[in-house]
N, C-alpha and C positions, 0 to 999 in steps of 0.2 A: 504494500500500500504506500503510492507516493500522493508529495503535493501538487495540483498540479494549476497555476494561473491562466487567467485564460481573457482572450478581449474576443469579442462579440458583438452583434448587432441587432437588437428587436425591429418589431415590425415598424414600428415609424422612423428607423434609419438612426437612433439614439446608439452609441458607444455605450457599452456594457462590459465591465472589469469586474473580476471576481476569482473564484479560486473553488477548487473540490479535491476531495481526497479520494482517490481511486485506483484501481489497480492496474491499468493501462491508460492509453493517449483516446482508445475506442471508448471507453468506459466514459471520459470525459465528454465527450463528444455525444454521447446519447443523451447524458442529462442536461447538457447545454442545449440538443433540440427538441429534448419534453417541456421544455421554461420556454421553446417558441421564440428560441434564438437563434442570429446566425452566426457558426463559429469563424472567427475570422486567426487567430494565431491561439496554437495552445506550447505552453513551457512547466517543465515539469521545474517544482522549485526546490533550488541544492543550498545556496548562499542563507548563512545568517539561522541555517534551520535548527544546529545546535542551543546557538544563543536561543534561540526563541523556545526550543522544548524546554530549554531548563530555566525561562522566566516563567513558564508554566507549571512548573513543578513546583519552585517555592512558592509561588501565588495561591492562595486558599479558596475555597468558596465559603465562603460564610452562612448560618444560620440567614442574617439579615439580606445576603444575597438571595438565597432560596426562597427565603419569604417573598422579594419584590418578584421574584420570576414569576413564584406562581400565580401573584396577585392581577401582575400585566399580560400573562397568559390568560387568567378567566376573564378579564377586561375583552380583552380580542376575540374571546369565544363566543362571549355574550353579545356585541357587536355584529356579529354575524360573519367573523371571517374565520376561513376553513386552516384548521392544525397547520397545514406546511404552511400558508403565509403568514399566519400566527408566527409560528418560529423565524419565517424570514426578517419578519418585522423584530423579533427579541432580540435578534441574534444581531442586529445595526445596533438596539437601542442601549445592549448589556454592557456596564462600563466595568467588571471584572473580565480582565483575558482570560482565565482560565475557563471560566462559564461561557462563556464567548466563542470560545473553539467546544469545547463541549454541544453546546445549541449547534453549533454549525454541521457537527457531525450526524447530532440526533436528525434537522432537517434532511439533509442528504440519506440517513437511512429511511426516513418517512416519503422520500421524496422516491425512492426505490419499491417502495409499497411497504414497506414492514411497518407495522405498530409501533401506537409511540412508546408503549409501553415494554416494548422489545428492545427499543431504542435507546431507552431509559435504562434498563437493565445489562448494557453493556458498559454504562460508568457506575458502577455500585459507589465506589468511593467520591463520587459528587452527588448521586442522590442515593438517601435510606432508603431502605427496603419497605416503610412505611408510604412513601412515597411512588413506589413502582407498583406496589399491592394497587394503591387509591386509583391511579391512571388507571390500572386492567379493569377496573372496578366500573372506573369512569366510561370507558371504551365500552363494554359492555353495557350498559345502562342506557347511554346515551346521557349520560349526566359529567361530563369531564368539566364545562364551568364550573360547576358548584364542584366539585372534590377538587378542583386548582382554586379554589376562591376558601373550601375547610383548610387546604393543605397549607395556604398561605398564614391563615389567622395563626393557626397551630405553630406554625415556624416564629411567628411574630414573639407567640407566648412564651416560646424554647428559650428565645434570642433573649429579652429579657428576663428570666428565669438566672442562665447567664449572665448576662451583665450586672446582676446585681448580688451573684455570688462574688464576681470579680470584685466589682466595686468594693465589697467587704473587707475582701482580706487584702487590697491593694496596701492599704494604711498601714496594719500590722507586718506585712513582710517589707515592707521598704525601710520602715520604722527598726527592726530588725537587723535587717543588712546593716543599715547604716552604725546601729550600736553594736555589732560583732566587729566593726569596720573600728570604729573606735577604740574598743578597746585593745585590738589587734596592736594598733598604729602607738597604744600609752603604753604595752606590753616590751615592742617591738624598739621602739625610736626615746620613748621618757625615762618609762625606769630606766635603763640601763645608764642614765648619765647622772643617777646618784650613790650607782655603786659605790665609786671610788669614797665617795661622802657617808656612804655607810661603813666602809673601810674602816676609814681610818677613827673612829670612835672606837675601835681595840673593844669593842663592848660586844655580849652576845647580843642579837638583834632579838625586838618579839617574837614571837610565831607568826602574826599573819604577816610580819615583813617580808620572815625567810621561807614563807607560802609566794609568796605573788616574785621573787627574785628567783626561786625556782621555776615558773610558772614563764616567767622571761627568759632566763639562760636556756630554759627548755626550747620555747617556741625558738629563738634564734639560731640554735645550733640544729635543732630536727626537724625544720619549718616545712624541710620536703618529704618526712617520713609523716607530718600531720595532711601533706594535700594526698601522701598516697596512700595513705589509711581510711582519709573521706572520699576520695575518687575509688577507691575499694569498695568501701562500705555502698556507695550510689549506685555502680555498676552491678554489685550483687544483689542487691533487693530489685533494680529491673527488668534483672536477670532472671529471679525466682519471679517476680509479678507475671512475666512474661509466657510462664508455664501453666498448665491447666489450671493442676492443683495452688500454685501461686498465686492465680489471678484470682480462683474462689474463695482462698483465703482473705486476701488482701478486700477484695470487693465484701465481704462479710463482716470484717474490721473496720472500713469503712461507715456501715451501719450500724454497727456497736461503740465506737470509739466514744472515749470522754467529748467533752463540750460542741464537738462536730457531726459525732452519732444521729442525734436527733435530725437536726439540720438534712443533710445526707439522705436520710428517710426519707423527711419530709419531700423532699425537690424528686426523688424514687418514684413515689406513691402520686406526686402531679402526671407527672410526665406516664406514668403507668395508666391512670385514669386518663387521661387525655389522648391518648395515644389508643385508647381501647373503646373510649367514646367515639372518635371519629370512624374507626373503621364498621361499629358498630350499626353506627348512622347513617352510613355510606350503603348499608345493607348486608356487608361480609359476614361471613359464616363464621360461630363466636369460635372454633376449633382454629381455624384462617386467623382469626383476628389473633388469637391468643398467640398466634407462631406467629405471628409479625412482629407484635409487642415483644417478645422472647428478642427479639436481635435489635429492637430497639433503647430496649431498658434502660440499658448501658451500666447495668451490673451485674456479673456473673451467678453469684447466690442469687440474686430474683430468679436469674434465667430457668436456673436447675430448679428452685422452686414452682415455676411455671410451665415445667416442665410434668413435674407430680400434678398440676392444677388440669391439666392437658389431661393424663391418664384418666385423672376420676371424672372428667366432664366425657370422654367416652365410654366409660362405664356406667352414666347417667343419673350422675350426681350433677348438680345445680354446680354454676360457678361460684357461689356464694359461699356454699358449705366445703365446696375445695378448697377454696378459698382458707376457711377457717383450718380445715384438718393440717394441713402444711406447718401453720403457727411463723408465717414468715411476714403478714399483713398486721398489721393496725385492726383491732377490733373494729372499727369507724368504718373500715373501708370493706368489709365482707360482709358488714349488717345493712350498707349502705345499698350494696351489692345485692344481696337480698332482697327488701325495700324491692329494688328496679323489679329482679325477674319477676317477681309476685306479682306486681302494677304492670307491667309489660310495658315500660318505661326505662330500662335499662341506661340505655346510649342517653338519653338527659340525666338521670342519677349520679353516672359517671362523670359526663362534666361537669356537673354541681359539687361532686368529688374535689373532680382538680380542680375549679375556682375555691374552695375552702381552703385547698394544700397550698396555693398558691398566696393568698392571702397569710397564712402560717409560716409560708417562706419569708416573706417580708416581716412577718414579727419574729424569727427566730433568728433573721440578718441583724436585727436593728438589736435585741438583744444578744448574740455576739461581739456585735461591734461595742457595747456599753459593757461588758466582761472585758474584752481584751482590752481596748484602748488602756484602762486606767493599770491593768494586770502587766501589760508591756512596760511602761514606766515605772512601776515598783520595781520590776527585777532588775531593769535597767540604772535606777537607782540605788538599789542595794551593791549591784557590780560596783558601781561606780564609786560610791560608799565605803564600798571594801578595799580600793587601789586607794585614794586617797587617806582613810585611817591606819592603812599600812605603809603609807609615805610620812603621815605625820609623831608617828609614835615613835621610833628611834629620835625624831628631834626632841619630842616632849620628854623622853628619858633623860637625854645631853644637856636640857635645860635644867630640870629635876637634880643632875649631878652639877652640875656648874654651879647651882643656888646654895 
């Protein structure tokens, strides 16, 4: 598969520049006169292709990207214009490159006849699986506005979900650096130029003096046996993460952990509701819906949990009471669950789910953020506390013997 540029003619005599990716110079050439063009020079393109795949590669697609796609996809659908020039239209209008060649490819396979939804499914890592389910869904239906217009809110919810986990703990790990930074630089570069001054007082020093002079001569002399014991220590825990049994540890820790446990949950259990409400509403089959949700979670223990939730919903037990038998849910959310099937009202239950959870995330940010803030500055004060009363007290003794 090359790239290959190409200038053209439509029917009222207009020049036409563009580019497709295909596997011969013929290839090109047929989809240049399905678009009811004429081709006038084709060039396969060699120059510049390295730089440009790997501007592609660091470039991300964002939550907030996927949100406007899909938003200005059901815009164009709802308007009355048909998928491929929907995507021709997206694909000028996307100001992420990476999404940009992405769209361009999906049109060219739609423009070939294959589904969008096929089309989709051949970039997993730009769109979730939540997202290629909804499209088939949509296809099927004849309902793909509305599931690009669910698909976008849903993105909208993620993205700030997000940002406002960031926003939280921005403060505390910068705040952080900066005071390991600190004390590094008083360890590193201050004490050491009262050695000499501790010296020469011929006196034993206190203890937290000859605490924090050890704590210096150490850093300075083993400064590269401490980055390769932490460059150790980082590489082996992403190491073990990165293994089955790793990742279900860690993603289980995650949910359990002191002061972040909760929090964790909570943002779990939106995203879990919300994610199971859309598909639910969309009309997917709850067995479908639930194995979608499984690779969207984005934690290992739910997955394998939900996994058990799966079995006993084909054995014909309710989701509700699966739900419960697991012990991996929040009471709230399997009586809620409950509640739905009963009422045959599910797919709203659930989102009324995640708008609670959601609302909880914002109270359990906002009480994080009023824990740590003032928690960071004590410790930070006590360090700080400790290097200076251990600077001041060999003087206060020399004063003491002088007097």
């Amino acid at each position: 598969m090359a790239t290959y540029s190409y200038t053209a003619k439509d029917l009222s005599g207009n020049t036409i520049k563009g580019s497709f990716d295909a596997a011969s110079r013929d290839e090109v050439v047929t989809l240049i006169r399905e678009k009811k063009y004429i081709p006038i020079s084709i060039e396969e393109e060699r120059s510049y292709k390295l730089n440009k795949n790997l501007e592609l590669i660091r470039q991300k697609v964002k939550l907030r990207d996927l949100a406007l796609f899909c938003r200005q996809f059901a815009t164009t659908l709802r308007s009355g214009i048909t998928v491929v020039d929907s995507l021709d239209i997206l694909k000028k209008q996307s100001t992420n490159k990476k999404l940009k060649e992405v769209v361009e490819k999906i049109h060219e396979d739609v423009q070939k006849g294959n589904a969008l939804s096929y089309a989709f499914s051949k970039e997993p890592k730009i769109f979730p699986p939540l997202l290629i389910n909804m499209v088939e869904t949509g296809e099927v239906s004849g309902t793909l506005d509305d599931v690009m217009d669910k698909m976008a809110t849903h993105f909208e919810k993620e993205y700030k979900i997000t940002q406002k986990v960031k926003s939280a703990l921005t403060y505390p790990i910068v705040i952080s650096v900066v005071a390991i930074g600190v004390v590094v630089m008083l360890l590193t570069f201050v004490i050491p130029t009262f050695v000499d001054m501790f010296a020469s007082f011929n006196a034993e020093l206190p203890l937290p003096t000859r605490m924090l002079l050890a704590m210096s001569n150490s850093l300075q002399s083993f400064w590269f046996v401490y980055i390769a014991v932490i460059t150790l220590i980082i590489y082996g825990l992403k190491k073990y993460a990165s293994t089955p049994d790793g990742r279900l540890r860690v993603d289980q820790f995650k949910l359990k952990m002191p002061v972040f446990g909760d929090l964790n949950t909570k943002i779990a259990m939106s995203r879990f509701s919300s994610n199971l409400s859309v598909m639910l509403n969309s009309g997917v089959d709850i067995i479908q819906a639930v194995e979608v949700v499984q690779r969207v979670v984005g934690n290992e223990f739910l997955k394998t949990r939900l996994e058990d939730v799966k079995d006993a919903i084909r054995k014909g037990y309710g989701l509700g009471m699966s739900m419960e038998q697991n012990g991996a849910f929040p009471p709230l959310v399997y009586q809620m669950v409950d509640v739905g099937e009963n009422s045959g009202t599910l797919d709203y239950v659930l989102d009324k789910v995640s708008e609670f959870y959601e609302s909880e995330v914002d109270t359990a940010i906002n009480q994080l953020t009023t824990i740590i803030e003032p928690l960071i500055i004590v410790i930070l004060g006590f360090v700080v506390g400790f290097i200076v009363i251990s600077m001041l007290l060999p003087i206060f003794d020399l004063y003491a013997v002088m007097s």
